[in-house]
N, C-alpha and C positions, 0 to 999 in steps of 0.2 A: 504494500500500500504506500502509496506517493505520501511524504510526510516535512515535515518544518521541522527541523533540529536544531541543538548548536553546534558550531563550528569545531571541530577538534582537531586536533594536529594530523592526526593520518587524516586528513581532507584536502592536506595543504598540496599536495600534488594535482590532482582532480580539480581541484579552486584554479591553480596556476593554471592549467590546459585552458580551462574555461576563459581563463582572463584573456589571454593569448589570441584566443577565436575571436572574442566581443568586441576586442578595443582596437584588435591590431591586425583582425581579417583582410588580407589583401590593400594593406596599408604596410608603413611605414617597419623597419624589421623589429620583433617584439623582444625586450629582454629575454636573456638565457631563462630557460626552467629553474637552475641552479638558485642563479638570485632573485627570479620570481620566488620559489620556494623561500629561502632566506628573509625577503623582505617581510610576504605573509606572516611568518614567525614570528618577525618583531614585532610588526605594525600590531597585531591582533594579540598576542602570549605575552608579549615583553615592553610594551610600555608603561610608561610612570605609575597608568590609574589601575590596569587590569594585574599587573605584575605583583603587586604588593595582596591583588584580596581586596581592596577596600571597597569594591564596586559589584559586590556581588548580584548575580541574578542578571547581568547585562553584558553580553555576548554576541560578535558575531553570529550567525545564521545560515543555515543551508536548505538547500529544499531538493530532497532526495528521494527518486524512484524507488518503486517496489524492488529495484534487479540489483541496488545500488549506485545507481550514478547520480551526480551532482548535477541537475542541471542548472538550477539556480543558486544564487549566494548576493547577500550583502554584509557589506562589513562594517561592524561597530564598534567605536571606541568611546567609554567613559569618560566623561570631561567633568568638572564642577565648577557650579558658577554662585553667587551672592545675587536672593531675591530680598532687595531691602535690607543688607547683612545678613539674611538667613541661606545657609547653606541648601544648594536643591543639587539634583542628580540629574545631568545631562546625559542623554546618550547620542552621539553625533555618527553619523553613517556617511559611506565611501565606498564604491566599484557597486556598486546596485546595476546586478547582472542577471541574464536568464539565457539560456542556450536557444542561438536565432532559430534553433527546429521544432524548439519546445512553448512556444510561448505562449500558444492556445489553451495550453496547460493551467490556465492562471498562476504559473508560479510563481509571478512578481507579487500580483496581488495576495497570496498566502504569506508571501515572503513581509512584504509590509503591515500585514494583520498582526504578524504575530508579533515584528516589532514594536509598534506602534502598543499593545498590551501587557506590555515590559515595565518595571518599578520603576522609572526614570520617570522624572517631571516635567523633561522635555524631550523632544527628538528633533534633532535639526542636522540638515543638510546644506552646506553652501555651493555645494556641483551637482545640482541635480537638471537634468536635461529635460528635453520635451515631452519624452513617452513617460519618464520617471514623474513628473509635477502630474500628469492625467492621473497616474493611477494614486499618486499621494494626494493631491485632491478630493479624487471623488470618493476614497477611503477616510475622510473626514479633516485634514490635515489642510493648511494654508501655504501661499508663499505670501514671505514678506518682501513685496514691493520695493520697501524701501533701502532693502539691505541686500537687493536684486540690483541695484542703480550702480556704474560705474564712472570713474569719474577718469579725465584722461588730459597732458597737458603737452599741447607741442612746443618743444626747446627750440627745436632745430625743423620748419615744416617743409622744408625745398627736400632735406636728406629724407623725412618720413616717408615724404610722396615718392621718392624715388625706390626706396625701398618696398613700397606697395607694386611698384611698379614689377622691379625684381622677381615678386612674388608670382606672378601673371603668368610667364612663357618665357620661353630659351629666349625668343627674339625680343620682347621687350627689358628683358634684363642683359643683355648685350646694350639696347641701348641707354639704360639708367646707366650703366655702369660705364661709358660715353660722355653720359654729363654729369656724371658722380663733379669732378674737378669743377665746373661752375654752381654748386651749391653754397660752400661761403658766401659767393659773391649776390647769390639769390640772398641767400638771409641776411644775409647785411641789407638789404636792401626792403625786404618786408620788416627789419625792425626797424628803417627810420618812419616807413611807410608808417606802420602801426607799431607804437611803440610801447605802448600797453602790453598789446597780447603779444607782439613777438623781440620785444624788444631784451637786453642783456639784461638776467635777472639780477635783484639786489639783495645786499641782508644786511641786517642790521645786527642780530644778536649774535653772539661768542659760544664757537662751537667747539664740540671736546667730545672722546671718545667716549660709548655707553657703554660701560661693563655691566655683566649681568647682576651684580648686586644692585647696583644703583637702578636698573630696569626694573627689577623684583620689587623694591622698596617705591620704586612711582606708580607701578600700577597696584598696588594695595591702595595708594592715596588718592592720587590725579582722578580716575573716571568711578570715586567714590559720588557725585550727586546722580549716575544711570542707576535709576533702579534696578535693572539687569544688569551684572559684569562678571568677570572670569573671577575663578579664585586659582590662585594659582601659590605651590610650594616652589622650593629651589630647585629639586628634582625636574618638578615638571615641567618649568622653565623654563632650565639649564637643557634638559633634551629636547626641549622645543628648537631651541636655538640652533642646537649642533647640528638639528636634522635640516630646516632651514638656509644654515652656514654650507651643509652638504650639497643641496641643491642648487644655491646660488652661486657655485662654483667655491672651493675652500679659500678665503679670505676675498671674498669680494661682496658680502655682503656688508653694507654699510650702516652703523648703528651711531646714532650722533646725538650727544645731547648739549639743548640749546638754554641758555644764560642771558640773561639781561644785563644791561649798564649797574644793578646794584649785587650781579652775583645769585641774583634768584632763579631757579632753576623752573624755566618757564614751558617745557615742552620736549620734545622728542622727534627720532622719525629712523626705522630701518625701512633700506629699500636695497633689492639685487639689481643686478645692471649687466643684463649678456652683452656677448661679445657683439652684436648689432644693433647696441646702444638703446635698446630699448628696456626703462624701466620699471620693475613691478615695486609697487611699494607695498610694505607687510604691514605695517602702524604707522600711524601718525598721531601725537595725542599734541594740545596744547591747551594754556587757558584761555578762555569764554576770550576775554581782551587782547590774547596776545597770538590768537589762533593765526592772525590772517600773516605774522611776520615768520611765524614759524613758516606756513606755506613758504614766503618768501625766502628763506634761506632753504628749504627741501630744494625749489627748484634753479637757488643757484647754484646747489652744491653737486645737483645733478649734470646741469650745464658746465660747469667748470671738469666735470669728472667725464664730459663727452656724449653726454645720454642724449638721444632725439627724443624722446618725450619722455612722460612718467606718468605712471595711472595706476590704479588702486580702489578701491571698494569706498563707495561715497558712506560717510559717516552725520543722517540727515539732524543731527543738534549745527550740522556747519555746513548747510549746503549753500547756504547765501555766501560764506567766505570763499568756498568753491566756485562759487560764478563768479565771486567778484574778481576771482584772478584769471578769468578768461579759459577755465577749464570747460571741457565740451563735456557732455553726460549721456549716457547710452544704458539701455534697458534689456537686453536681449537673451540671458541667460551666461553663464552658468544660472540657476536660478538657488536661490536662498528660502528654503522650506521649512516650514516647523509645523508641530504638532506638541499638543498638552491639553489636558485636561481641568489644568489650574486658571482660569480667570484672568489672576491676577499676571500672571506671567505671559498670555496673551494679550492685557492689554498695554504690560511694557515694550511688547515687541511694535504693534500696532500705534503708539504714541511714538516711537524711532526714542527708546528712551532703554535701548539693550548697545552694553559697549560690545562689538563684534568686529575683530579685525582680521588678518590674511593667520593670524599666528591661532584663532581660535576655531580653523575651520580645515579644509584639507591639505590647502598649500603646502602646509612643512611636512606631510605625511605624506604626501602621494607617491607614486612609482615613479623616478629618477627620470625612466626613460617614456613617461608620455607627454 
């Protein structure tokens, strides 16, 4: 009999094949088995919340035939957050998979049922795709909007366009890569044009490196007026970061924090930055007053470091600081989903009054190689 279970380690071979067909069918070439196997391990047995015990009862998932096979899986990790200071149990999902031969099966919808009925007081998703939101929807569950909005800022727009271009075909990236050399001269030239939005960014506060203690200690304090926010120990932190620092290429990810003229420690911001200068920012926190300068030194510190743009998960207590620096905004998914039973904690989400950044969702966890 076709059944919902939890995930256990001799699954992790069967998971990894699965993964392999869904994401990476006749696309780009998929991680080895080896370190598919390896990652599943960590990501699900060996991180901070699951590894100790403390989260009991919330587990990855699999949804397995009568004969034995796996065709479906989604995968769960334990987070904790502060509703009003009181401690709640997240449970946050990743790779929400069904094998493409099996899908009439409802095994998605089994698969989400039973998560969704799990001792967690939330369930949230920040990568969930189009087929995934129908069935999380009409199984009772929302997306939030707000936390769905992207927000995106061009440094450099002559290299981005060019780059889009690149994207396209053998022949038009032959000829971006032609007028690659008169880009300088384009943007010099849209920033006297428009000197607002594309003009050389400025800053004004005093920047200095974020070690993880000092990060640990500002997010217990800083996004203390959201009524929803992470809670977070040094452990869980500290591997957030490394797994992060891992993806963003080892020592390229950038963690800065920002000071004022009297030494008061006004705000924050990591952001990665690949190799085609495009980049992802993971946090950004500031105060109410001092938000829009912090912007201001993100994007000069990005421009000065070579980035063509920067973009990042709109955070809506500061979407007016976001326009006001000539950032563009887009809607389209990945999408940010939740699901709870508590009230209360749906209507922090729905006021945009929950702190959610790139480090409390799947960013730093995902598979290296998609």
């Amino acid at each position: 009999m076709n059944a919902v279970r939890p995930f256990t380690k001799k699954d992790i071979p069967q998971v990894s094949k699965l993964f392999q067909k869904v994401f990476f069918n006749n696309r780009q070439a998929a991680p080895s088995s080896s370190k598919l196997n390896a990652y599943f391990e960590e990501m699900f047995f060996h991180n901070p919340w699951t590894e100790g015990g403390t989260e009991e009862g919330i587990s990855s998932l699999v949804y397995e035939t009568s004969d034995g096979a796996i065709i479906g899986f989604i995968g769960i990790i334990p987070r904790r957050m502060l509703l009003h200071g009181r401690r709640i149990r997240v449970a946050t999902s990743m790779h929400f998979m069904v094998e493409p031969g099996s899908r009439s099966t409802l095994a998605g919808v089994q698969l989400l049922k039973t998560f969704f009925s799990g001792p967690q007081d939330l369930s949230l998703t920040d990568s969930g795709g189009a087929v995934g939101r129908k069935i999380w929807e009409g199984l009772g569950g929302a997306t939030a909007l707000a936390y769905s909005i992207n927000w995106m800022r061009l440094l450099r727009p002559s290299r981005y366009v060019l780059r889009l271009l690149e994207r396209k075909n053998r022949l038009l990236k032959l000829f971006a890569v032609a007028l690659r050399p008169l880009c300088p001269i384009v943007d010099a030239m849209a920033s006297r044009a428009l000197p607002h939005r594309f003009g050389k960014p400025g800053a004004t506060l005093r920047a200095s490196e974020l070690d993880q203690e000092t990060l640990l200690a500002c997010i217990s304090q800083f996004p203390s007026d959201y009524a929803l926010r992470p809670d977070y120990d040094p452990g869980s932190l500290f591997w957030l970061l490394a797994k992060a620092d891992q993806l963003a290429r080892p020592g390229v990810l950038r963690k800065i924090a920002l000071r004022d003229a009297d030494d008061e420690l006004v705000g924050w911001y990591l952001y990665e930055l690949s190799a085609d200068g495009l980049g992802e920012v993971l946090q950004i926190v500031g105060r109410k007053k001092s938000f829009g300068d912090v912007l201001d030194h993100l994007f000069y510190h990005g421009w000065r470091n070579g980035a063509i743009s920067l973009s990042g998960r709109l955070d809506p207590k500061f979407a007016q600081e976001f326009s006001d620096k000539y950032c563009f905004f887009n809607c389209g998914g990945p999408w940010t989903l939740t699901h709870s039973r508590n009230p209360e904690i749906l209507q922090a989400i729905y006021q945009g009054d929950l702190f959610l950044t790139r480090l409390e969702g799947e960013w730093c966890v995902r598979c290296q190689n998609e």
